[in-house]
C-alpha atoms as a printed R data frame, in Angstrom:
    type eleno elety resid chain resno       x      y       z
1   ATOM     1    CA   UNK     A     1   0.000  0.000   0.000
2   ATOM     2    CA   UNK     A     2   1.434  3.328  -1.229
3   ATOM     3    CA   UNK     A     3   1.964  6.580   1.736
4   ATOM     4    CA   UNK     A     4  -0.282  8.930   1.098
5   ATOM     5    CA   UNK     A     5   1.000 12.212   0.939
6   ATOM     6    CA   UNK     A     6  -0.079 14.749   2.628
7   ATOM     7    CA   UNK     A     7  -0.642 18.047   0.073
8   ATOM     8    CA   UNK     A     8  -0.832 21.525   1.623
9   ATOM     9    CA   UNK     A     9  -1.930 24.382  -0.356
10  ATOM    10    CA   UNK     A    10  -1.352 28.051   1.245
11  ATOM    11    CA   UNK     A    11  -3.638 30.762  -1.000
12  ATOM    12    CA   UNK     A    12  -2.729 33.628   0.689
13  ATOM    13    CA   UNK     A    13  -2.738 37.746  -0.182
14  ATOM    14    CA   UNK     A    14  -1.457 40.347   1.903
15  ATOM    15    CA   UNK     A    15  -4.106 40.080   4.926
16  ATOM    16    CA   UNK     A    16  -5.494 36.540   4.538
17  ATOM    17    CA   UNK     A    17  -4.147 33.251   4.000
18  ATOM    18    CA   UNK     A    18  -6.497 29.749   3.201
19  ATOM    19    CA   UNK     A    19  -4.822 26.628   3.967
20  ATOM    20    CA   UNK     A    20  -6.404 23.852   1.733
21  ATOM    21    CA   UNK     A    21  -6.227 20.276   1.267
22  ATOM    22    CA   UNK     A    22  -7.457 17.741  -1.097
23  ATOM    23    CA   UNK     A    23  -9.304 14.897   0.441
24  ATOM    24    CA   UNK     A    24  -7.902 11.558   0.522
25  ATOM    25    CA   UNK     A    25 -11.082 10.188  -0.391
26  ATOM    26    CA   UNK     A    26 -12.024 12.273  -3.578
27  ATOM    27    CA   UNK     A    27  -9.649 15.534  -3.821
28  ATOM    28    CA   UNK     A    28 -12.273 17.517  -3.009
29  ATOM    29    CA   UNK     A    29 -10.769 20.997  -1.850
30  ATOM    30    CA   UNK     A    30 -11.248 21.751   2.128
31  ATOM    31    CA   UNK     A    31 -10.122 24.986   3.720
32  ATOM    32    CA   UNK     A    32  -9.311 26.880   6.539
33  ATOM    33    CA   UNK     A    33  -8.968 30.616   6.608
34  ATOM    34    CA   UNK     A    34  -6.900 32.506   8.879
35  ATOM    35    CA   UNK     A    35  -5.957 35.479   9.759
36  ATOM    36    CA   UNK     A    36  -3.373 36.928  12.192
37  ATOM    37    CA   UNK     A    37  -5.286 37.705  15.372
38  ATOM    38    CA   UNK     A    38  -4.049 40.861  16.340
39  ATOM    39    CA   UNK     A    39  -5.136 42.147  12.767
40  ATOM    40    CA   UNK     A    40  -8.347 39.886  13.505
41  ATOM    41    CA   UNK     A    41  -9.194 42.038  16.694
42  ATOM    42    CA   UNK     A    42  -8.180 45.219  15.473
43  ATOM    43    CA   UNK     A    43 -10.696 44.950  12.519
44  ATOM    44    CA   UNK     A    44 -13.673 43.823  14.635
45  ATOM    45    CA   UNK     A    45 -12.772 46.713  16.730
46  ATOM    46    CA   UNK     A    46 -12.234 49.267  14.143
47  ATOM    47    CA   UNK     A    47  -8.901 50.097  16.177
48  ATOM    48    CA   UNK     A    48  -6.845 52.357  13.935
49  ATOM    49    CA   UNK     A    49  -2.856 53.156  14.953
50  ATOM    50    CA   UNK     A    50  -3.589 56.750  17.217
51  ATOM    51    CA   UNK     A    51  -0.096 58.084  16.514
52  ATOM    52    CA   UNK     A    52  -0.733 58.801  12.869
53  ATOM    53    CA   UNK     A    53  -0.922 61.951  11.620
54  ATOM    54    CA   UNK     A    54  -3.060 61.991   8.611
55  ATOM    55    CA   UNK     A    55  -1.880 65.815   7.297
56  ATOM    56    CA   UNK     A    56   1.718 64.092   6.767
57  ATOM    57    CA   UNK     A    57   2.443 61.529   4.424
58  ATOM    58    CA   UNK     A    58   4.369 58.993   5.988
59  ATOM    59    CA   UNK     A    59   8.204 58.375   5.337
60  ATOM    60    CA   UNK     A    60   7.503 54.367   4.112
61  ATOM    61    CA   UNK     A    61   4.360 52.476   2.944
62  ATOM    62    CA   UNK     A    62   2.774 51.107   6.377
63  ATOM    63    CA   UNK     A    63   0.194 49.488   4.358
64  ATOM    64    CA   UNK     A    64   3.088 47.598   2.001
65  ATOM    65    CA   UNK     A    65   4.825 46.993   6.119
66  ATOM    66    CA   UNK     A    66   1.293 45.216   7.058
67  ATOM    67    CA   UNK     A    67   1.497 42.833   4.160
68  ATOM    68    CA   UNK     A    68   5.159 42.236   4.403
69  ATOM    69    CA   UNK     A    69   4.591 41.164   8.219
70  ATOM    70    CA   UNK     A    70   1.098 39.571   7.484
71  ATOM    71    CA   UNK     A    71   3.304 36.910   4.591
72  ATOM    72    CA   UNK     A    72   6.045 36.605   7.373
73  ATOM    73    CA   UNK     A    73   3.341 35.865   9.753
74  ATOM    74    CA   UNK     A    74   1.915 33.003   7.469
75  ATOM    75    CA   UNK     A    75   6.093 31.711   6.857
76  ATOM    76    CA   UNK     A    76   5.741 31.013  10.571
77  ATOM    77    CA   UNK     A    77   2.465 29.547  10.459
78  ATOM    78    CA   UNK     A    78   3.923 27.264   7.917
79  ATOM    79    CA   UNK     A    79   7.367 26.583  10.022
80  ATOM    80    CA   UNK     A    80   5.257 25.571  13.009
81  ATOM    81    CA   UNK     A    81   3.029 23.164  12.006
82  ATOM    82    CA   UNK     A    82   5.599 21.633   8.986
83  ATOM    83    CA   UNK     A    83   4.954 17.828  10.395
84  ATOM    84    CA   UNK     A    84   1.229 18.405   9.373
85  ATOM    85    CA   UNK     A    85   2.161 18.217   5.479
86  ATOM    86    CA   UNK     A    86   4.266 16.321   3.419
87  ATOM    87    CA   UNK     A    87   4.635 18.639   0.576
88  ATOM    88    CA   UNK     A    88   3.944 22.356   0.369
89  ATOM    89    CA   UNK     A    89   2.302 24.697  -2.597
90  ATOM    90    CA   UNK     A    90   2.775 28.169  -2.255
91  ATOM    91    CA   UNK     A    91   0.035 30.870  -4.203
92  ATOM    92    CA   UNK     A    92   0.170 34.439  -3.548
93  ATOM    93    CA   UNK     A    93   0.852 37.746  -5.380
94  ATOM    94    CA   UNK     A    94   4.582 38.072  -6.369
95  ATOM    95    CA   UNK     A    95   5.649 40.306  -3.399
96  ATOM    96    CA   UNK     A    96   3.923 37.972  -0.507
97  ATOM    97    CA   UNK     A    97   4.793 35.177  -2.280
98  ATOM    98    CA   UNK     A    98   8.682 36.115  -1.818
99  ATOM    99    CA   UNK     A    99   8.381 37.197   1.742
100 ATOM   100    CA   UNK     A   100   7.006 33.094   2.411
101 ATOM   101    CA   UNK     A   101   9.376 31.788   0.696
102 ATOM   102    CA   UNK     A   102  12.390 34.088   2.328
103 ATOM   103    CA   UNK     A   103  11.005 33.164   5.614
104 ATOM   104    CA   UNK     A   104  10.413 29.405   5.489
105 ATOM   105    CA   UNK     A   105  12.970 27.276   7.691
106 ATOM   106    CA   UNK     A   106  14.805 24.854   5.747
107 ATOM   107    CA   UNK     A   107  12.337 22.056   6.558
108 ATOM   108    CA   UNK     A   108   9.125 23.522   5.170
109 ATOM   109    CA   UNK     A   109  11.301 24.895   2.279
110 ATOM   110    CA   UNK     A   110  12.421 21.477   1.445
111 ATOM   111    CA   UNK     A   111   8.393 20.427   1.392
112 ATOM   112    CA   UNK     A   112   7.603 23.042  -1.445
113 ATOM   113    CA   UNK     A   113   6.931 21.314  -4.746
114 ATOM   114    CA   UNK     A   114   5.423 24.738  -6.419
115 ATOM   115    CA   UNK     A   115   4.476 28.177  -6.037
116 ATOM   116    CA   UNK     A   116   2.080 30.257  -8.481
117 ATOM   117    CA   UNK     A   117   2.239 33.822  -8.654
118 ATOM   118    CA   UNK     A   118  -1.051 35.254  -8.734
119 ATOM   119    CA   UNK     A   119  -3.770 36.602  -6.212
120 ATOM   120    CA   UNK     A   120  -5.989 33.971  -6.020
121 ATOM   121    CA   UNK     A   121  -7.379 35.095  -2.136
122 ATOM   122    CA   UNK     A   122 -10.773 35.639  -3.059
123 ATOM   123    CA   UNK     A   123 -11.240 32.529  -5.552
124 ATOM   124    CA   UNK     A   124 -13.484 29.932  -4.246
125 ATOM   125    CA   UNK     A   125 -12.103 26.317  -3.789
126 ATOM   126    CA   UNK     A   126 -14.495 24.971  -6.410
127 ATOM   127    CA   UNK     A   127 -12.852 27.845  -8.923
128 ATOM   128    CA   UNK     A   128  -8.887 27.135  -7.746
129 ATOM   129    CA   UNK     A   129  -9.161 23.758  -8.937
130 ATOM   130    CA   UNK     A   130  -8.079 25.080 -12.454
131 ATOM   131    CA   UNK     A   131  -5.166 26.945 -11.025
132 ATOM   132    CA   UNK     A   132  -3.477 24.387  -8.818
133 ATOM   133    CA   UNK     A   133  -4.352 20.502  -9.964
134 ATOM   134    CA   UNK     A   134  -1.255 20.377 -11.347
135 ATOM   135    CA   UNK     A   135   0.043 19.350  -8.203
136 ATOM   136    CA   UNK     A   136  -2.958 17.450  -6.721
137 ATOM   137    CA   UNK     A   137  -1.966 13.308  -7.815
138 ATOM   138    CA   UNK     A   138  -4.801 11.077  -8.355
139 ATOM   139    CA   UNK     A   139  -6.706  9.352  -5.460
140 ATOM   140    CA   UNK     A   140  -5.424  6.047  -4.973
141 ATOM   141    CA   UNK     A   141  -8.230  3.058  -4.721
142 ATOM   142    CA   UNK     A   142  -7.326 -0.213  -3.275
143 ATOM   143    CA   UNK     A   143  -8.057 -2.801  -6.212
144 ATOM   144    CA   UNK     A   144 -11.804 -4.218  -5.549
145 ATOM   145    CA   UNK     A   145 -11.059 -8.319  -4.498
C-alpha cells in the first residue's frame, strides 16, 4: 500500500491566507482561513494606529509593512506546524509570495513542490481547482477483491 501524501496548499494575499487540502477520499478541496489575530481584533474593533498623523504623508508604505509582516506571519504559520504536510504549494501575489518563501525554515522549504504567482485570495475552492491541480496526484483506490 502506497503513503499517502499529505498536500498543503497556502492561497494567501497580503491580509489573509487559506490553507487547503485535497481529500484523501475524492480531492475535493477543504479549507481553513486565517488570519493573524491581532489584525483579527483590530478589525472587529475598528482600532486604527492613534499616533498617525493623517496631514503628513508617511516616510515608508505602512500598508506595504502590514502585508510584508502579514506573509512573514503566514512563513511562521507554515514553520510551526511543517509535520502536518508532506509537501507544500505556495500561491500568492509576487511580493507575498517572496516574503514566504524568504522566511520558510529549511524544513518547510524542502516540502515546497510549487508556487504560483497570482492573487488567487478571493477565488473559491471549487474555482482554484483550475489553477493548482497540477500538483494534486490522483486518489489512490485499493483494487476491488
Amino acid at each position: 500500500m502506497s503513503k499517502h501524501l499529505k498536500l498543503l496548499f497556502v492561497v494567501a494575499d497580503g491580509g489573509h491566507a487559506r490553507f487547503i487540502r485535497p481529500g484523501e477520499e475524492d480531492n475535493t478541496l477543504h479549507s481553513s482561513s486565517r488570519v493573524k489575530p491581532e489584525d483579527a481584533h483590530k478589525a472587529a474593533a475598528g482600532q486604527h494606529d492613534a499616533g498617525t498623523h493623517h496631514a503628513q504623508a508617511p516616510t515608508h508604505d505602512p500598508h506595504g509593512q502590514e502585508k510584508e509582516e502579514f506573509a512573514a506571519w503566514v512563513a511562521k504559520q507554515l514553520n510551526d506546524d511543517v509535520a502536518a504536510y508532506d509537501e507544500l504549494v505556495v500561491v500568492a501575489p509576487v511580493h507575498v509570495l517572496n516574503v514566504i518563501r524568504k522566511d520558510l525554515n529549511n524544513v518547510a522549504a524542502a516540502k515546497v513542490i510549487g508556487t504560483l504567482a497570482k492573487d488567487l485570495g478571493k477565488v473559491s475552492d471549487h474555482d482554484l481547482w483550475p489553477h493548482i491541480k497540477e500538483w494534486v496526484r490522483p486518489v489512490h483506490r485499493e483494487p476491488l477483491l
